[in-house]
C-alpha positions in Angstrom: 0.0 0.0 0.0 1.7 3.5 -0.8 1.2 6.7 0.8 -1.6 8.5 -1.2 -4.0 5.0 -0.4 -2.9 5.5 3.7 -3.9 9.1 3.5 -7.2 8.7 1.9 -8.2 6.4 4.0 -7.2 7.6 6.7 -9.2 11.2 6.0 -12.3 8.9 5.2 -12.6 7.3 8.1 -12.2 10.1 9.9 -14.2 12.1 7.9 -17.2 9.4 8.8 -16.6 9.5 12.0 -16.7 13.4 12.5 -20.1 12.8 10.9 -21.4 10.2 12.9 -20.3 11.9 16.0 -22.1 14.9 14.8 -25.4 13.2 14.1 -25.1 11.3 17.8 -24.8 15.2 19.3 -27.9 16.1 17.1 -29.8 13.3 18.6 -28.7 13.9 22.1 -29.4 17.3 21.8 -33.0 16.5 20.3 -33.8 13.9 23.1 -32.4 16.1 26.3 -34.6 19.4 24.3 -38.1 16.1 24.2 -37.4 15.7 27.9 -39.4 18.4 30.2 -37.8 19.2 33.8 -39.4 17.3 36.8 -40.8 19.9 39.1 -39.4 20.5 42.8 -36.4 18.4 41.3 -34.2 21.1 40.0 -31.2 22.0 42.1 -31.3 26.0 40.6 -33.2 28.1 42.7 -34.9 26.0 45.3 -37.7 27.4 46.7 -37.3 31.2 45.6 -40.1 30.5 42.5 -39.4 32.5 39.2 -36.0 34.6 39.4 -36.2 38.2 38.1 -33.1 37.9 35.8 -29.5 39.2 37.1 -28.5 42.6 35.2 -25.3 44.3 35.0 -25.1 48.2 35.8 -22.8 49.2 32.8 -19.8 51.3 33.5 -20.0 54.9 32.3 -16.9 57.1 32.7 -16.3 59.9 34.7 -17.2 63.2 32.3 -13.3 63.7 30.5 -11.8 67.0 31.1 -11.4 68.7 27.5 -7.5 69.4 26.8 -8.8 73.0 26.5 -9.9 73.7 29.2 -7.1 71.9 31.1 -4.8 74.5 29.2 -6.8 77.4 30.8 -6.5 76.6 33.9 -2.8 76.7 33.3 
């Protein structure tokens, strides 16, 4: 067997296997998105009900001095 016939078949099987491992992650995916939660089983948020979502303050800079005015105050 040369090189080239190594190679090839070496991307092809690989090649079917990326595939099949893709279609297996569909399916999982699929199945765990069928299956609904159990209630009072879920570990997040025990007894506080429905959350209000968690929102950042965003950061908003101190008012930058213009470099004229700094020079008139000079």
């Amino acid at each position: 067997m040369d090189l080239v016939s190594v190679l090839a078949t070496v991307i092809l099987v690989t090649t079917i296997g990326t595939m099949v491992v893709g279609v297996g992650a569909y399916v999982a995916f699929k199945l765990r998105d069928k299956r609904k939660p159990a209630k009072g089983k879920s570990s997040v948020g025990q007894g506080a009900g429905l959350q209000e979502p968690i929102f950042l303050k965003p950061y908003t800079p101190a008012k930058l001095v213009q470099p004229a005015a700094m020079a008139e105050k000079r």
